[in-house]
C-alpha positions as a printed NumPy array, in Angstrom:
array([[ -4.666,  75.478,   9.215],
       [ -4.716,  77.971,   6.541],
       [ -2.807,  76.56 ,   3.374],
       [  0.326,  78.604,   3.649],
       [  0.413,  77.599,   7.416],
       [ -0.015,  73.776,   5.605],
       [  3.109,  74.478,   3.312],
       [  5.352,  75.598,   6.282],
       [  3.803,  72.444,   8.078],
       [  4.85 ,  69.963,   5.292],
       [  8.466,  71.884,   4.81 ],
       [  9.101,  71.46 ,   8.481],
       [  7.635,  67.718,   8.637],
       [  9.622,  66.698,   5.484],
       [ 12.923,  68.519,   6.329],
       [ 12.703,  66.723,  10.166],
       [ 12.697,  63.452,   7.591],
       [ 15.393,  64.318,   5.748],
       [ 17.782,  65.069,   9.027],
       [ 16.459,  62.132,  10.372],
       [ 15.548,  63.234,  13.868],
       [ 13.218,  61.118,  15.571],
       [ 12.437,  62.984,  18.539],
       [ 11.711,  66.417,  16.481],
       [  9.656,  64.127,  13.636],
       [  7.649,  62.   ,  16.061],
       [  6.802,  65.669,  17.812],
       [  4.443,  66.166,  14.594],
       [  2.222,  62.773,  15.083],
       [ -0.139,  62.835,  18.179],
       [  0.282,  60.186,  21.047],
       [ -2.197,  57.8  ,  19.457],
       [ -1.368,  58.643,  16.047],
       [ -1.365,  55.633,  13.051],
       [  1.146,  55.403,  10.532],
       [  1.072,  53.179,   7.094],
       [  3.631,  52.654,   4.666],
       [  4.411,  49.698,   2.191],
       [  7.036,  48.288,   4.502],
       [  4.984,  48.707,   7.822],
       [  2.045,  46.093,   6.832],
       [ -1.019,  46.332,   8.792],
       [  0.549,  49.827,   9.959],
       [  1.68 ,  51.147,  13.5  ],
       [ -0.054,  53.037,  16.204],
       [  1.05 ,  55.355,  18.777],
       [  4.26 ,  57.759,  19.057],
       [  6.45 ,  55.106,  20.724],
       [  5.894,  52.378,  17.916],
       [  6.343,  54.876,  15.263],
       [  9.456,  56.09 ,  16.971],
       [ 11.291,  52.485,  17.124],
       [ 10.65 ,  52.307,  13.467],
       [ 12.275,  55.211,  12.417],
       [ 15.373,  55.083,  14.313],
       [ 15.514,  51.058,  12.851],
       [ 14.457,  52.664,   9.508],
       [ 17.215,  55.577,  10.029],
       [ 19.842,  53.539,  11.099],
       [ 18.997,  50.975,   7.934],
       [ 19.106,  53.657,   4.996],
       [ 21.676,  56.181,   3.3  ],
       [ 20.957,  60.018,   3.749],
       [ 17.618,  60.933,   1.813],
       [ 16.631,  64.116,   0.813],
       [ 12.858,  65.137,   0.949],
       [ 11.869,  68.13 ,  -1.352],
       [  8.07 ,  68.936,  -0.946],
       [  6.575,  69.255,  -4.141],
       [  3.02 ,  70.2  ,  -4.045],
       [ -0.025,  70.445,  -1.048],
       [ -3.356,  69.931,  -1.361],
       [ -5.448,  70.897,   1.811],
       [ -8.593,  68.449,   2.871],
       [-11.143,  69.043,   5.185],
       [ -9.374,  67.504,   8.165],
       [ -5.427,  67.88 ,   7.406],
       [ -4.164,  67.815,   4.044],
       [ -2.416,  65.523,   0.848],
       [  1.368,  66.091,  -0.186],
       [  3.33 ,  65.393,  -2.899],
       [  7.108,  65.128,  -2.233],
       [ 10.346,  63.847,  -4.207],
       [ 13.704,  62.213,  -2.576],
       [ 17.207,  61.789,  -3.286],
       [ 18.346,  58.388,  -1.99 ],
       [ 22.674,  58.036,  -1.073],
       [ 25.088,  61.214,  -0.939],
       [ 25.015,  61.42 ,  -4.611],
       [ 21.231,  61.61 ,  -4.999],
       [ 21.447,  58.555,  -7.547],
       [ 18.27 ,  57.154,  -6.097],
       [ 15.186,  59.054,  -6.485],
       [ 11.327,  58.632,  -5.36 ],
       [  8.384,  60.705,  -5.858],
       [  5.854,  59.937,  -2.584],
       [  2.484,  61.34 ,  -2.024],
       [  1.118,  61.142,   1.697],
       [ -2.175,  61.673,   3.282],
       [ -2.218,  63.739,   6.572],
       [ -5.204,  63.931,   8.83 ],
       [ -4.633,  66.299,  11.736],
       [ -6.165,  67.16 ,  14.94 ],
       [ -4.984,  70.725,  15.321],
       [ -1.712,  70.706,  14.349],
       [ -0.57 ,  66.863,  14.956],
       [ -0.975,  64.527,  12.643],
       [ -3.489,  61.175,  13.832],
       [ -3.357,  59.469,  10.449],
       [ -0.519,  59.456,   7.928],
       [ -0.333,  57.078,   5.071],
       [  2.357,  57.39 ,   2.618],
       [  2.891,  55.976,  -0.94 ],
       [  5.668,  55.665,  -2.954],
       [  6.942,  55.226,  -6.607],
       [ 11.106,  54.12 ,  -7.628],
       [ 12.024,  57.144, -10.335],
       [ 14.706,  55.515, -13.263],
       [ 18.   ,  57.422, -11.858]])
């Protein structure tokens, strides 16, 4: 992907976060993608196992609001920077950075990392 076609990627991905749809998300990560995040230890594999933990993770959390931030392309997919509102009033906030690797344009490997912002 060319790095604009990257940007619209990430806006997409991060917007199907925010309106927390798991069918259109999961429709970015390839069947036998992996997925890691600090509350998924050891990480998950595959689209079906991903899916069950976001509708858990959905129905478990107040609206969020992801805002991308910055992309920087790799050789296989790309790194992105990203900030969130937590609760209708946005009093929560993170800053998360993922790593994408993509086969063509679904992701295989995503890792994500996050850091608590003082409100």
């Amino acid at each position: 992907m060319t790095p604009d076609e990257i940007t619209a990627f990430n806006a997409a991905w991060l917007q199907a976060w925010t309106d927390k749809d798991v069918p259109r998300l999961v429709a970015f990560y390839a069947e036998d993608c992996i997925y890691k995040d600090a509350q998924t230890v050891g990480g998950l594999e595959g689209r079906v196992a991903l899916a069950g933990y976001l509708n858990g993770l959905f129905a478990a959390t107040p609206p969020m609001t992801y805002t991308p931030d910055e992309v920087w392309p790799t050789p296989d997919g790309f790194c992105g920077r990203w900030y969130c509102k937590i609760g209708a009033d946005g009093a929560g906030q993170l800053r998360g950075f993922d790593l994408v690797v993509l086969r063509g344009r679904e992701i295989v490997v995503n890792e994500v990392y996050v850091h608590q912002l003082p409100a």
